[in-house]
C-alpha positions in Angstrom: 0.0 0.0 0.0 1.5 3.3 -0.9 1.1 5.8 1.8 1.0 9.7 0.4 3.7 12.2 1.5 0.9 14.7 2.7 -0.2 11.7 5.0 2.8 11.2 6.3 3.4 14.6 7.3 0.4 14.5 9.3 1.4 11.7 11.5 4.8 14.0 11.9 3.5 17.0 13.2 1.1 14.8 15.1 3.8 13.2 16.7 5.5 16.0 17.2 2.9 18.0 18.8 2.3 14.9 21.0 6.2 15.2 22.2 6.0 18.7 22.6 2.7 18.1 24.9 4.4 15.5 27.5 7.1 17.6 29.2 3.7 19.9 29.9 2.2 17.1 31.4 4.6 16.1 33.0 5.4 19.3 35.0 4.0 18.5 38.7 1.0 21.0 39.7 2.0 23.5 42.3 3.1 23.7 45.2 4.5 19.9 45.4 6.5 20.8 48.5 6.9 22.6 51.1 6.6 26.9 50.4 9.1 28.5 53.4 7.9 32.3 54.3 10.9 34.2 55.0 9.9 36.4 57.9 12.3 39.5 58.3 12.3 39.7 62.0 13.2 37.2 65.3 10.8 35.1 66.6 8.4 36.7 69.4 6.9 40.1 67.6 4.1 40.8 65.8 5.2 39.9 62.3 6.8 36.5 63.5 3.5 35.4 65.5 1.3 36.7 62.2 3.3 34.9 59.9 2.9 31.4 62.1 -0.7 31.9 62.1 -0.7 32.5 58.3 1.7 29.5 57.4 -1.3 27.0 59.1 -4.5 28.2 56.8 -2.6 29.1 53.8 -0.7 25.8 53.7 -4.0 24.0 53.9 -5.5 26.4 51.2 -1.9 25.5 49.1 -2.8 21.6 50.2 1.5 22.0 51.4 3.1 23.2 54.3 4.7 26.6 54.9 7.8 26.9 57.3 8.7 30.0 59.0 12.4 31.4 58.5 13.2 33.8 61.0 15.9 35.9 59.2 16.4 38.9 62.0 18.9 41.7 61.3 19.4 45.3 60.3 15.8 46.4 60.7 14.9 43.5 58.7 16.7 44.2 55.6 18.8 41.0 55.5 15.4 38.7 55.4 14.0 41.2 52.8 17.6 41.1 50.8 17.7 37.1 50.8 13.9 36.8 49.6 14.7 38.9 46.9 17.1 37.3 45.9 15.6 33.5 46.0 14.3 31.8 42.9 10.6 33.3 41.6 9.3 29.5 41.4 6.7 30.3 44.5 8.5 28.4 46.6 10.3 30.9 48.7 7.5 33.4 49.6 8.0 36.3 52.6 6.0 38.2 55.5 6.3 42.2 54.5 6.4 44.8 57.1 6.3 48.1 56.4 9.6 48.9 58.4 11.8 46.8 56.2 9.8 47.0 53.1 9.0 50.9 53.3 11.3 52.5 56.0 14.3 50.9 55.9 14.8 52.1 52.0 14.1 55.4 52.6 16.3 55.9 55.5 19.7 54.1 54.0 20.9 52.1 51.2 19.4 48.5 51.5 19.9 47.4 47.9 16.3 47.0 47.2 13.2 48.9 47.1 9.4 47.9 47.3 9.5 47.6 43.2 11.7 44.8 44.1 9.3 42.0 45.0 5.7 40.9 43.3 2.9 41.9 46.0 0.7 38.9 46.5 -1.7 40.2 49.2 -1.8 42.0 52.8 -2.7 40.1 55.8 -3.1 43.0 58.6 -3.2 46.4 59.9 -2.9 47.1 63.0 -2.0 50.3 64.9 0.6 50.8 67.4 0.3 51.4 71.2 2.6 52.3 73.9 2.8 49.9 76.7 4.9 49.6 79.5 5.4 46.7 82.7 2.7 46.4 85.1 5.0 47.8 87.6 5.8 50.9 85.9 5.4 54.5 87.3 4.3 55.2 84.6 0.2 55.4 84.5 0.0 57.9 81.1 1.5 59.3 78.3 1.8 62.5 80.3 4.0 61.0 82.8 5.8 59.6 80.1 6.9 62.7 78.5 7.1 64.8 82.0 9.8 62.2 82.9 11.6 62.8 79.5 11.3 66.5 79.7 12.5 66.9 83.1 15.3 64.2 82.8 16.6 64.8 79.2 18.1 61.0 77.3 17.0 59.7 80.7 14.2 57.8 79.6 15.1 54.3 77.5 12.7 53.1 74.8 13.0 49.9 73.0 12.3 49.1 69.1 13.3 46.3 66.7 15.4 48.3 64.8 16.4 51.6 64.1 14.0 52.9 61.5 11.3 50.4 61.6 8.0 52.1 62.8 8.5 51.2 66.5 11.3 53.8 66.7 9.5 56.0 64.5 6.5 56.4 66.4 8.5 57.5 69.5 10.7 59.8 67.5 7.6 61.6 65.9 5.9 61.8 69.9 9.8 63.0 71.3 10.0 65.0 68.4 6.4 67.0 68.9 6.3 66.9 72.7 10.1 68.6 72.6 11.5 65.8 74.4 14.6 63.4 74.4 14.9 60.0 75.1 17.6 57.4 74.4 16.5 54.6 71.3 17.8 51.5 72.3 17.3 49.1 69.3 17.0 45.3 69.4 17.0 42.3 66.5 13.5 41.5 67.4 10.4 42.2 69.3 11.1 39.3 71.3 14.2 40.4 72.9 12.4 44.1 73.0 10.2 42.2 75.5 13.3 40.7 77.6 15.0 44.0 77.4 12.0 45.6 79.0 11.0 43.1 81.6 14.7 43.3 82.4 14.4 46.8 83.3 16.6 47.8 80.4 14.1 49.7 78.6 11.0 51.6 80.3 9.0 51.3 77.5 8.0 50.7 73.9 5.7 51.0 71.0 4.1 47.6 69.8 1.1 46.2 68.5 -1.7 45.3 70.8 -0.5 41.4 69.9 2.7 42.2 71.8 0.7 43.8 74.6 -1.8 40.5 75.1 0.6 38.0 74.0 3.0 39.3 77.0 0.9 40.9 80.0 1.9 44.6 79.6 0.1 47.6 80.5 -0.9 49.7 77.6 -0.7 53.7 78.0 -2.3 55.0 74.7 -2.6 53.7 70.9 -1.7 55.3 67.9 -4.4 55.2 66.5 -7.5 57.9 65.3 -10.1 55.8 67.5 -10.1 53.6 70.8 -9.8 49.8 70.0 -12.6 47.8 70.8 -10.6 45.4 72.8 -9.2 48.1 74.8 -12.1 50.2 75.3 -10.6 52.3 78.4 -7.3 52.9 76.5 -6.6 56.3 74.8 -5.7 57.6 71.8 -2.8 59.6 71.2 -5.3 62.4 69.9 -6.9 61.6 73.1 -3.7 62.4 74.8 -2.5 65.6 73.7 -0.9 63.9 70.5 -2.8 63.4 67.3 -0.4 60.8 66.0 -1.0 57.9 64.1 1.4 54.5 63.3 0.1 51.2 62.1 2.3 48.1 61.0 1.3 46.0 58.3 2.0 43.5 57.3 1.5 41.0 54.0 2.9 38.5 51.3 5.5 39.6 48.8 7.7 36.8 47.0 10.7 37.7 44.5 10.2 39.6 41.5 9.1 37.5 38.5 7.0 35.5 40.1 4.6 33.5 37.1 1.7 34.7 36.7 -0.4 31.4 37.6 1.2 30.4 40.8 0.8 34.3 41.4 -2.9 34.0 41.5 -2.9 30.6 43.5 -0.8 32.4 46.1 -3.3 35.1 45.9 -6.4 32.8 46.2 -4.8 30.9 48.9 -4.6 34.1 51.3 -7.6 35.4 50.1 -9.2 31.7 51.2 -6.9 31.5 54.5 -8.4 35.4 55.7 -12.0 34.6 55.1 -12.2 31.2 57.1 -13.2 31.5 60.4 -10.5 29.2 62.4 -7.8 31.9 61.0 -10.3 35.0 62.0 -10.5 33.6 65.6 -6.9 33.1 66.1 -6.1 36.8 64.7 -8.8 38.5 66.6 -7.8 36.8 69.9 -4.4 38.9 69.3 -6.2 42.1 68.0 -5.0 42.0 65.0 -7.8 40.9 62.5 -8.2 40.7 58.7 -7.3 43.5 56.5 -7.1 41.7 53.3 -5.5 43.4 49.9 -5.2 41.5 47.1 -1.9 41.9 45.2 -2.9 44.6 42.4 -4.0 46.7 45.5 -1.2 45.9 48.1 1.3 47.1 45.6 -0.4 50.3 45.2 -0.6 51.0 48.6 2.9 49.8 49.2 4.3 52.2 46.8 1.8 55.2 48.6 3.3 54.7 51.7 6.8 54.9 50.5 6.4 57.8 49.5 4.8 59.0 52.4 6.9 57.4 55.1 10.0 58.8 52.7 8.8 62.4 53.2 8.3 61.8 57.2 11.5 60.1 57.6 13.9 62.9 55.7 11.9 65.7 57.9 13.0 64.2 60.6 16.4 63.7 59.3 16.5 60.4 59.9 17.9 59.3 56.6 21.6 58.1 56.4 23.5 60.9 54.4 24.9 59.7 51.2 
């Protein structure tokens, strides 16, 4: 039987196109192991105990685990340095803050910026509030800032780095209330809290998370309204000191990141915010939902670069060049 040439080059390119469709196939479907979350900060603060809540209910959305790597140092720029620099392939993801992702930038030369990293989605908002030990003297902001006035570099505060919105917060209050204190930074919120239960510190700036998690005594928030968990805490308005400071906080991964395992990473945050097992566990600390998806988070992001970059050379708190 003669077979025709035209015939023949059907069964070709059908073979070829089959070939071409295996390797496809083939792929396995994402994630097929486990996704670590680089979290730029020790273990023990706010973005450390956010991001092990997270890595439970989006692992189960992703049907894989997530592991937490703590990687604490220079106001969380190393983390954010070493998550830019990991493979886009979705398995390498982070926890953004907006100290390293947003301060730290604008006050000295980190290497990267927030155009560095694909936005998948924020997690949280929450504002700040000053707290102290329950044995303090301190009963109010007022007696805060009497003490600082009257005994000038006197009175220690504690942050997690210099630049992140901790120290921040306290600057802008010193800075308004024409008072000095002395910044005494830390890795990590965590050793913040050992500093100031061992009396090395007499106070700090943290999110109500930090407050409950640990037993202090809260003196005002920064923040325009009283939090419903804390109904008979003030506001700094409330105080004599219309300030406001909220950490956020969300998930970036490395620039590049393909756009399908993009929007599973998206849909698996979006899933992990809206069930209720994650919402218990976040309002328990304070620090419920404030969901962005990734188009939106990166718009913000950039907003309050600029924003925070503004504040930040005012004070002139940058690093000169």
């Amino acid at each position: 039987m003669k077979i025709r040439p035209a015939a023949v080059r059907g069964l070709l390119w059908a073979a070829l196109a089959c070939a071409a469709a295996l390797p496809a196939q083939a792929q396995p479907a994402y994630p097929d192991k486990p996704v670590t979350m680089v979290v730029p900060f020790g273990p023990g603060g706010t973005s450390d105990i956010m991001a092990r809540i997270l890595e439970r209910h989006m692992g189960e959305q992703l049907g894989q685990a997530m592991v937490v790597d703590n990687k604490a140092g220079a106001g969380g720029a190393i983390g954010m340095l070493q998550l830019m620099r990991a493979r886009p392939d979705g398995y390498t993801v982070g926890l953004s803050v907006i100290g390293p992702e947003v301060l730290q930038p604008a006050i000295r030369k980190t290497g990267y910026s927030h155009q560095n990293f694909d936005h998948v989605c924020r997690t949280y908002a929450v504002p700040l509030m000053m707290m102290v030990p329950k044995d303090s003297p301190f009963q109010s902001v007022a007696d805060v800032l009497a003490f600082a006035r009257k005994n000038p570099g006197t009175l220690t505060y504690g942050s997690s780095g210099r630049g992140t919105l901790l120290h921040l917060a306290m600057e802008m209050l010193l800075d308004k209330a024409q008072a000095k204190g002395l910044h005494v930074p830390y890795k990590s919120s965590g050793e913040m809290v050992t500093g100031l239960l061992g009396k090395q510190v007499m106070l700090f700036s943290e999110t109500p998370t930090v407050s409950k998690q640990y037993g202090l005594r809260p003196l005002a928030v920064f923040a325009e309204q009283r939090l419903p968990g804390y109904p008979d805490v003030p506001t700094m308005a409330e105080a004599g000191w219309p300030i406001t400071a909220s950490i956020w906080g969300g998930v970036i991964a490395p620039k590049g990141l393909p756009a399908p395992i993009l929007a599973k990473l998206e849909s698996a945050c979006q899933a992990a915010l809206a069930g209720e097992a994650y919402k218990t566990e976040a309002q328990r600390l304070e620090t419920p939902p404030a969901y962005m998806d990734g188009q939106r988070f990166a718009t913000f992001a950039a907003q309050q670069s600029e924003a925070y970059g503004k504040l930040i050379r005012d004070l002139g708190l940058a690093d000169k060049d």
